[in-house]
C-alpha positions in Angstrom: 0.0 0.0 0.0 1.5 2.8 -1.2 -0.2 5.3 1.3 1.3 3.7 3.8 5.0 4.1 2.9 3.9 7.8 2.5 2.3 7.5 6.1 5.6 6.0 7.5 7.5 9.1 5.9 5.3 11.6 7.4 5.7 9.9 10.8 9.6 9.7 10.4 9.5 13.1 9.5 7.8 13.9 12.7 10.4 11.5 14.6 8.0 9.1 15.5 8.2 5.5 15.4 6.1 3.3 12.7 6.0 -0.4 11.7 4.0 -2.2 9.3 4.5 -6.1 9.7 3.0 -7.7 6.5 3.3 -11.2 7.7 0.7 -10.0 10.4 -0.9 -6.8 8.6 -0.8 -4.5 11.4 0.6 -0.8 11.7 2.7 -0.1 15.1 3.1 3.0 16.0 5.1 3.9 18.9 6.7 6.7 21.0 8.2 9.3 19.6 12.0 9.0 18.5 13.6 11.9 20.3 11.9 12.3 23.6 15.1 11.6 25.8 17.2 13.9 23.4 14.7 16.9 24.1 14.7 15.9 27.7 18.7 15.7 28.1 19.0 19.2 26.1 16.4 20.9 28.5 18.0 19.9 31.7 21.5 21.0 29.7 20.1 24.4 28.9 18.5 24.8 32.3 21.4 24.0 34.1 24.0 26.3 31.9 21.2 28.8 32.5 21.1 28.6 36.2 25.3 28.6 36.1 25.0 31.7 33.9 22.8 33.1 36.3 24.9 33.1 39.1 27.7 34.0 37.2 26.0 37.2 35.8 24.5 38.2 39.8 28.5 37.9 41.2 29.7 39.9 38.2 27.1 43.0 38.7 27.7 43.2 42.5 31.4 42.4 42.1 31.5 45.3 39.2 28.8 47.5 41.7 26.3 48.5 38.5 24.1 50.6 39.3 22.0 50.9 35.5 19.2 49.2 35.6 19.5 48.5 31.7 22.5 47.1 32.3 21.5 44.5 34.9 18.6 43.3 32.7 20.7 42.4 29.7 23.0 40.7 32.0 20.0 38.6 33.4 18.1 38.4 29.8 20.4 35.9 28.0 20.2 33.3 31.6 17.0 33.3 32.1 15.6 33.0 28.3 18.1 29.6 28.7 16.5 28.0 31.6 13.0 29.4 30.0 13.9 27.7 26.8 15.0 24.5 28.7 11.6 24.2 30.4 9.9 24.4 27.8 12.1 21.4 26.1 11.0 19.3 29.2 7.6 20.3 29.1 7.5 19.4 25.3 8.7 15.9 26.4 5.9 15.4 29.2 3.4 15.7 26.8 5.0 13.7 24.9 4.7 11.2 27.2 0.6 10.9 26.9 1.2 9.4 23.6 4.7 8.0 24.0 2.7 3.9 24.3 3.3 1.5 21.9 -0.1 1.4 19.4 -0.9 -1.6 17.2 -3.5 -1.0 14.6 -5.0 -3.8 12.6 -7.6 -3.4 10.0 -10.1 -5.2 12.9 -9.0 -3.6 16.2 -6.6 -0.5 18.1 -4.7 -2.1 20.7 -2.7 0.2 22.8 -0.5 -1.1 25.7 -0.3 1.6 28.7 2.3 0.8 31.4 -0.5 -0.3 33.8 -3.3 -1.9 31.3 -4.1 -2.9 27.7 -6.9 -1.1 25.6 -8.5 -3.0 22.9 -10.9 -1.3 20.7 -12.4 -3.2 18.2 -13.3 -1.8 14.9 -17.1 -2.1 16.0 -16.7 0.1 18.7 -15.0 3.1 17.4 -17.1 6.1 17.1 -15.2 8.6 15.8 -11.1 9.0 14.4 -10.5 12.2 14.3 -7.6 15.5 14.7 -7.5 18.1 17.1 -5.5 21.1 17.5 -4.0 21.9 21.8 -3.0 25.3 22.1 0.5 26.5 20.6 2.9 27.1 23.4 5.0 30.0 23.9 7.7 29.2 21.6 5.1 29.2 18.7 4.8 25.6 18.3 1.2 23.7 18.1 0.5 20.1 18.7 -2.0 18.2 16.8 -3.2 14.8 17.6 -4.8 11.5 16.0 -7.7 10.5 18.9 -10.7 8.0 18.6 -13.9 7.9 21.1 -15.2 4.2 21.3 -18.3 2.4 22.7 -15.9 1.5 26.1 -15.6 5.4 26.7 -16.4 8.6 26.2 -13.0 10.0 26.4 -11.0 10.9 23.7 -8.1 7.9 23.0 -4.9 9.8 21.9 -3.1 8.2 19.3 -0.8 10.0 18.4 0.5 13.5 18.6 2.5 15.9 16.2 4.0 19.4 16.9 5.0 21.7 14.2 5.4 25.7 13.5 3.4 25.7 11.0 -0.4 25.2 11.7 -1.3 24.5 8.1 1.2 21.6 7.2 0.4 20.1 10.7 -3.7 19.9 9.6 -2.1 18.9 6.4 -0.4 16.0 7.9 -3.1 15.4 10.0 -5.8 14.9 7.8 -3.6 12.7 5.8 -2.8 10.2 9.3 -6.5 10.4 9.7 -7.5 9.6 6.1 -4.8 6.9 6.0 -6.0 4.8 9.3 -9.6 5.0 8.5 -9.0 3.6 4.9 -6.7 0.9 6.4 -9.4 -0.5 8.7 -12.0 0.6 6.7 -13.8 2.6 8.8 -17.4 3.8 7.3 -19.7 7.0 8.1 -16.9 8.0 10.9 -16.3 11.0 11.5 
């Protein structure tokens, strides 16, 4: 299926983790491929942050500044570090909602959480559909891949996607969508 080598693209592009097993015909897709990288470089940037900090606080009262412009541009560059290294962690938290190993066959969704198993059959699924969670700070938005079943009225994530660009992100998104609901067939879902 050619569809699907385009799907696995997309995903690798995105740094996440897919499998398609023929022998078996199932899709797996899995955590995301850089989660621990984006962790390690937060705490990094945090920590040179906090060492820059202190650095920059001994220097103005060693030095005795009294301009107030000065001191801000001293403590501007430290604390945009350890404000971009949080939000590297944060990134990697959420993450970590759809960081569990996913394997979709054209009958069923089985998705193994680290204390329980879901399986959705393809009966039960209501609806597979995107959704947009508010852009952070750093101008980033995350989209995800989510179906509601018979089992619960919660929203299932998927998957989820971050990107700059709203646009190519809904673009990618409607494609994931249009790809997993003509791989299990999925009729009259939304």
């Amino acid at each position: 299926m050619k569809s699907l080598e385009t799907l696995r693209l997309k995903l690798k592009r995105h740094k996440i983790h897919f499998f398609y097993n023929e022998s078996l015909n199932q899709i797996e897709i899995g955590k995301s491929l850089n989660s621990n990288q984006k962790k390690i470089i937060g705490i990094a940037l945090i920590i040179i942050g906090l060492l820059l900090f202190i650095l920059a606080i001994g220097l103005l009262v060693d030095i005795g500044v009294k301009s107030k412009l000065l001191i801000k541009i001293f403590m501007l560059f430290p604390i945009g570090l350890i404000y971009f290294g949080g939000t590297e962690i944060n990134k990697t938290s959420k993450l970590k909602k759809s960081n569990k190993k996913k394997i979709i066959s054209p009958s069923a969704i089985h998705i193994e959480e680290e204390a329980k198993v879901i399986q959705i059959q393809k009966e039960q699924i209501l609806t597979l559909d995107y959704l947009f969670e508010k852009a952070d700070d750093m101008g980033e938005t995350a989209g995800s891949i989510y179906v509601t079943s018979t089992l619960s009225d919660n929203k299932i994530i998927l998957l989820t996607i971050y990107g700059t660009q709203r646009e190519y992100l809904k673009t990618d998104l409607i494609f994931i969508k249009s790809v997993l609901s003509e791989y299990m067939q999925l009729q009259n879902i939304s």
